[in-house]
C-alpha positions in Angstrom: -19.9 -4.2 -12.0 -22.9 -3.7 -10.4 -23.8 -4.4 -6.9 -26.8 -7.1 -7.6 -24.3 -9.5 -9.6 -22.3 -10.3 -5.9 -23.5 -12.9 -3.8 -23.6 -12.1 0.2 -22.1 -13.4 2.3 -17.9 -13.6 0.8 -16.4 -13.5 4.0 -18.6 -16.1 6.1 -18.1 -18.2 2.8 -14.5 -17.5 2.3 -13.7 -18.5 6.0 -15.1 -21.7 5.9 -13.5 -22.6 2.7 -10.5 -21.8 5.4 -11.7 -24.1 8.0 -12.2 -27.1 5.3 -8.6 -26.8 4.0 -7.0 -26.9 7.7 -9.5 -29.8 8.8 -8.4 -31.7 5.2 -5.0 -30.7 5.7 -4.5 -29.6 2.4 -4.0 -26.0 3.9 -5.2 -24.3 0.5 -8.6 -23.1 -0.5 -9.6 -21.8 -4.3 -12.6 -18.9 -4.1 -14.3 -18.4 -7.7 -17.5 -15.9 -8.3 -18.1 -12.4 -7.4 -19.1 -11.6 -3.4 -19.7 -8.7 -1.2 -17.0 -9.1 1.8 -18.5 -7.5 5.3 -15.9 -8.5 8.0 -12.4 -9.4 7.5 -10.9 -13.1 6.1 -7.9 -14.2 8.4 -5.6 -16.1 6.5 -3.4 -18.8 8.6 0.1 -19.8 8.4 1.4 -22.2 6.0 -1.3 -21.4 4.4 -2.1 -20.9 0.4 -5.2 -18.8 -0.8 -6.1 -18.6 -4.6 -8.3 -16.7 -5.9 -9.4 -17.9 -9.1 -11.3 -15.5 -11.6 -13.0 -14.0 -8.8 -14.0 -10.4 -7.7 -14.6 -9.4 -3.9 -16.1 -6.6 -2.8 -16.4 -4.5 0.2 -19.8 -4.3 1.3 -21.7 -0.6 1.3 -21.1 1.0 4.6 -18.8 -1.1 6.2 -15.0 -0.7 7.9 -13.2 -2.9 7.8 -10.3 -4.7 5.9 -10.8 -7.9 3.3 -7.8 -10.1 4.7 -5.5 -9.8 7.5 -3.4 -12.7 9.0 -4.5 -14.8 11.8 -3.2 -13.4 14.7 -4.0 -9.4 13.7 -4.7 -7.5 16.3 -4.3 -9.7 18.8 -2.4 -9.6 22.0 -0.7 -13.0 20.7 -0.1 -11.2 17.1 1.9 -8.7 18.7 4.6 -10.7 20.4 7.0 -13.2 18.7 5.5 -16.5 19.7 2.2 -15.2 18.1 4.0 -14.3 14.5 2.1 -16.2 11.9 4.4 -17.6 8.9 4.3 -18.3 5.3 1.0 -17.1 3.6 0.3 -16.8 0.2 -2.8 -14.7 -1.4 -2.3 -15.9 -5.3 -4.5 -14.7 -7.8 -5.4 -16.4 -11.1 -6.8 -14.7 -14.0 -9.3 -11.7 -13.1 -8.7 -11.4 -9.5 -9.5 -8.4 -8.3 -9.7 -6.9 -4.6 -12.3 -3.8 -4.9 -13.0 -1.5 -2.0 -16.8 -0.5 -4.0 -18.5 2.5 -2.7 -16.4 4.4 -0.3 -17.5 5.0 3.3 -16.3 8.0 4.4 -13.7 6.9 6.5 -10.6 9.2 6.3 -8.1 10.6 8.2 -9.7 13.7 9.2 -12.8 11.6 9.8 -11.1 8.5 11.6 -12.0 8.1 15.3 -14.7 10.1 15.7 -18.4 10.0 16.2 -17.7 6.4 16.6 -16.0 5.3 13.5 -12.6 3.0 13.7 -9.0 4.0 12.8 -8.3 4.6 9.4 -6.4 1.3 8.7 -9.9 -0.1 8.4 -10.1 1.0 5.5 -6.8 -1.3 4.4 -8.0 -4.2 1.7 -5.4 -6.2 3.2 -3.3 -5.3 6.4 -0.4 -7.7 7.2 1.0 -7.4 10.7 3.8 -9.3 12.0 3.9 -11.7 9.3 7.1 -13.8 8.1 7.2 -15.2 5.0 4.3 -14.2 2.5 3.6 -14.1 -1.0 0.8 -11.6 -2.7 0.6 -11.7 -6.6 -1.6 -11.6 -9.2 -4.3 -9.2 -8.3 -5.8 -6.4 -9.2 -6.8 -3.6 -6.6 -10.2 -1.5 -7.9 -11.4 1.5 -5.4 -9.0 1.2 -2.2 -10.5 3.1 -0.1 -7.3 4.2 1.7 -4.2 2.7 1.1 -4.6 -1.2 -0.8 -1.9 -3.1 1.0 -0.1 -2.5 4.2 2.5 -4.4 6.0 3.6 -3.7 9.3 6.6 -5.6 11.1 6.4 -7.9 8.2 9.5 -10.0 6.4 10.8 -11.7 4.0 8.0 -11.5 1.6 7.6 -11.0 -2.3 4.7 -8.9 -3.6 4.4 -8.6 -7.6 2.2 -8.1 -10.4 -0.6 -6.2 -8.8 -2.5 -3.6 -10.7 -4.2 -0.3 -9.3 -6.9 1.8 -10.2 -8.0 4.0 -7.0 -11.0 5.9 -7.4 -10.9 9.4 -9.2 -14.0 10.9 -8.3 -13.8 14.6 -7.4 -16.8 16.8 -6.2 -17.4 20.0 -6.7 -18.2 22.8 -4.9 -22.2 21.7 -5.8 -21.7 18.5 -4.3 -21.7 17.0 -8.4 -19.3 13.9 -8.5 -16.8 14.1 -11.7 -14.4 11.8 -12.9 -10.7 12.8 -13.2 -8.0 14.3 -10.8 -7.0 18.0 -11.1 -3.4 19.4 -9.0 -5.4 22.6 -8.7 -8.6 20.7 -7.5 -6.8 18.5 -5.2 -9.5 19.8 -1.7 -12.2 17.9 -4.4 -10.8 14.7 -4.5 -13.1 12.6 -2.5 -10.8 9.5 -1.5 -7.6 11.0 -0.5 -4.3 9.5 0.0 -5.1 6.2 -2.0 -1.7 4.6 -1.9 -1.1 1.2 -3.8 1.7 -0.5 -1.8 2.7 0.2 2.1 5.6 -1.3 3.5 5.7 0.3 7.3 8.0 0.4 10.2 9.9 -3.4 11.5 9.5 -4.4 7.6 12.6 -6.3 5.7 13.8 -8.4 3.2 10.4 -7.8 1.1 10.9 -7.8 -2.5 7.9 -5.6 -4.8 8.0 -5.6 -8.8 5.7 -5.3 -11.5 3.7 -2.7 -9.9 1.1 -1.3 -12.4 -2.0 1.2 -12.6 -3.5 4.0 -11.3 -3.2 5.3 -7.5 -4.6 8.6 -6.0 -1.7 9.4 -3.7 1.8 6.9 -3.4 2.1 3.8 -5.8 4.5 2.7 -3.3 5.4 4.0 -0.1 7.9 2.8 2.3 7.9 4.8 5.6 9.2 4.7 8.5 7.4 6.4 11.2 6.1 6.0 14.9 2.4 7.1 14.7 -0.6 5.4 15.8 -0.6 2.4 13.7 2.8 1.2 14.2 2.0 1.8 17.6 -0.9 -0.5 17.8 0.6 -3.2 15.6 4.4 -2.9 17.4 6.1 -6.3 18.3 7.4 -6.5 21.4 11.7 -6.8 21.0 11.3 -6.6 17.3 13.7 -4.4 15.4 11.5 -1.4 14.1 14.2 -0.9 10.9 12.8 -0.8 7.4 15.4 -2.4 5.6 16.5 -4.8 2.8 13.7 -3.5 0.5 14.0 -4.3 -3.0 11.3 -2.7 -5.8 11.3 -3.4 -9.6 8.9 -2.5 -11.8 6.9 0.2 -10.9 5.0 1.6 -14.3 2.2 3.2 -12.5 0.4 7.1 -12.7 0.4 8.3 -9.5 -1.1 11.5 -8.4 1.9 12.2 -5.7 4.8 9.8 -6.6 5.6 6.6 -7.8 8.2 5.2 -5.1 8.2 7.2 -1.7 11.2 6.6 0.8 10.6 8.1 5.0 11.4 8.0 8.0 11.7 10.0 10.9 11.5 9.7 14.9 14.4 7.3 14.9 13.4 4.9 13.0 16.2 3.5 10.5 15.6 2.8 7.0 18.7 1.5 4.9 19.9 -1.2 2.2 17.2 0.0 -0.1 17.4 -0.3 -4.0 14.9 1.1 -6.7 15.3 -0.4 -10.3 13.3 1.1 -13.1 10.4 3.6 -12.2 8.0 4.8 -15.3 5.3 7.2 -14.6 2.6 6.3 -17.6 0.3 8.9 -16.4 0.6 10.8 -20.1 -3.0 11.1 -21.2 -4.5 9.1 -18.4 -8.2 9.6 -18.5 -7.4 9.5 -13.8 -5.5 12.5 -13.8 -3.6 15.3 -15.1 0.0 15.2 -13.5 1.9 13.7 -10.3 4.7 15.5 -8.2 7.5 13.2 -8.2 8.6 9.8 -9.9 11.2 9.1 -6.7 10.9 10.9 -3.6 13.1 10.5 -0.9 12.6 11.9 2.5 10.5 15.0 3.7 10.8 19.1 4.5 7.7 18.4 6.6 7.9 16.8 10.4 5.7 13.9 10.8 7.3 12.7 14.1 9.5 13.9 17.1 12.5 14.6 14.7 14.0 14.1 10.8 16.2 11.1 10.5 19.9 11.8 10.9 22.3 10.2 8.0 23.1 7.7 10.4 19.6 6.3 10.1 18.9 6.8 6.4 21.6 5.3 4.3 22.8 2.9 1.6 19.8 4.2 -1.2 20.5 3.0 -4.7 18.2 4.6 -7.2 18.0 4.1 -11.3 16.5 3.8 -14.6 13.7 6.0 -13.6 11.5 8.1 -16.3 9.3 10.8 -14.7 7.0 13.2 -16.0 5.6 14.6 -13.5 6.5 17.8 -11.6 10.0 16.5 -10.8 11.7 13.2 -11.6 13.5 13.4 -7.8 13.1 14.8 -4.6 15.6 14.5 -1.8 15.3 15.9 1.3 16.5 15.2 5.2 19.5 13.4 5.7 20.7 10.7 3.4 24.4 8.8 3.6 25.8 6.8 0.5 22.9 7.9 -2.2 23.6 5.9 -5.4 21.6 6.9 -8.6 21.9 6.6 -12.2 20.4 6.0 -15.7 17.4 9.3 -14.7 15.1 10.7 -17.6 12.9 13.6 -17.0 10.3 13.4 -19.9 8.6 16.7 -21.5 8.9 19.9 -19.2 9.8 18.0 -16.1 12.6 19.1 -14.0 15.0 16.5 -13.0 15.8 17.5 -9.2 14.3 18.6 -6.2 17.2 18.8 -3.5 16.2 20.0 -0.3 18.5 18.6 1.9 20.4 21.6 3.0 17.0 22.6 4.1 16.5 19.9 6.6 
């Protein structure tokens, strides 16, 4: 869809369809039409957005997320009293969240000659949010990961749909569509997750995950790094837990379902139910690394989790066809999984525990 059909102006337009709904007290708000979003929507508690047959898009040039909750990035939002509660982001019909033309924002690139962290580039970034609901849409061109939650709980996030951007460029600067493993320094938008569930999140349910994603489809992972940093809640638990995911049909460049943590953060009580990588004869890409991928050979923090802090992982009915159905690796106490496939060539295991 081309640039001329959006109206500007989305998120001046969008927040006041806010402001009506809390002054009416009806406390939800519809948006229809196609518009070009340049700052980010805050969403309130108790509060019900819909989008109805409407596409947003992020404006050329800019940084900055589509929706966060109200109290993001606040010194309020990261306390307890200032937790916001109960939002909904519901889409209806064609609903679709599109990051447009990327900006250039990466990790390399984050934080220098004046550009803004990389979770700028988040369509939607959740941060100590309790009780929340995100279905129904459809994420086009994320321009870093799509969604990502941080100290967030007791949420359900379900049918969304992917298709991250698969422009590589070659070494005469020529854009081309379609992912190559052997071309992977071409790919211009890296690490293009779907779904991010980060550290303090629990009791969030994801399912009917579908589409195309550049990197993880979805990614739970504990860490301590600059953003959890920024967004941490003051006497809040940091444990990832409580996680439930259904559903995920998805081609993904890396892996389907990722599973970290490190630095002493916990992640436990975790259960993965049905996994299909459709990526055979995607026109995105040629083939992912794994369909399940637990833990990491590779130090992202001060230490790898111990088995005390990784445990109680149930994984099944997963069908992978990438480089390896699973990959295990760090520490991981009572590890349930059954009901595995590895499709064509793939190999079924990756265990690099003992490695750890």
């Amino acid at each position: 869809m081309k640039q001329s059909l959006f109206s500007n102006g989305g998120s001046a337009y969008i927040s006041a369809l806010i402001h009506a709904a809390i002054e009416n007290e009806s406390r939800t708000a519809t948006v229809h039409g196609n518009w070009e979003i340049d700052a980010a929507v805050r969403i309130p508690s108790n509060f019900t957005l819909i989008l109805d047959d409407c596409h947003l898009r992020m404006a050329d040039g800019c940084y900055s997320n589509m929706f966060v909750n109200e109290h993001h990035d606040t010194e309020k939002g990261r306390t307890a009293e200032g937790r916001d509660h109960n939002i909904t982001l519901l889409g209806r019909g064609k609903a679709i969240l599109d990051g447009g033309t990327y900006n250039g924002l990466s990790e390399k690139t984050q934080l220098q000659n004046g550009l803004p962290p990389i979770w700028k580039n988040n369509l939607l970034l959740f941060t100590n949010v309790e009780g929340f609901q995100i279905s129904g849409i459809a994420c086009r061109n994320q321009r870093w990961w799509a969604l990502n939650f941080v100290y967030c709980a007791f949420g359900e996030i379900r049918n969304v749909d992917f298709c991250a951007s698969d422009l590589g460029v070659d070494e005469n600067g020529v854009l081309y569509h379609g992912l190559r493993r052997d071309k992977y320094a071409e790919v211009l938008v890296k690490n293009a997750d779907g779904i991010d569930l980060r550290q303090g999140c629990h009791d969030i349910t994801i399912s009917d995950v579908t589409g195309f994603t550049e990197d993880d489809s979805v990614a739970v992972t504990g860490l301590n790094g600059r953003l959890e940093q920024a967004f941490a809640v003051a006497g809040m638990s940091s444990d990832i837990c409580r996680i439930r995911i259904r559903n995920v049909a998805t081609s993904a460049f890396c892996t389907n379902v990722r599973l970290l943590n490190q630095g002493g953060v916990k992640l436990y009580d975790v259960q993965i139910d049905g996994v299909y990588d459709t990526s055979a004869a995607s026109p995105h890409m040629d083939r992912g690394i794994y369909a399940v991928r637990i833990g990491d050979t590779r130090l992202y923090g001060a230490r790898h989790a111990t088995g005390e802090e990784t445990h109680h992982i149930t994984v099944r009915n997963v069908r992978g066809r990438g480089k390896y159905v699973i990959s295990l690796a760090g520490s991981i106490e009572e590890l349930v999984m059954y009901g595995i496939e590895a499709l064509e060539d793939t190999k079924m295991l990756l265990d690099q525990r003992e490695q750890a």
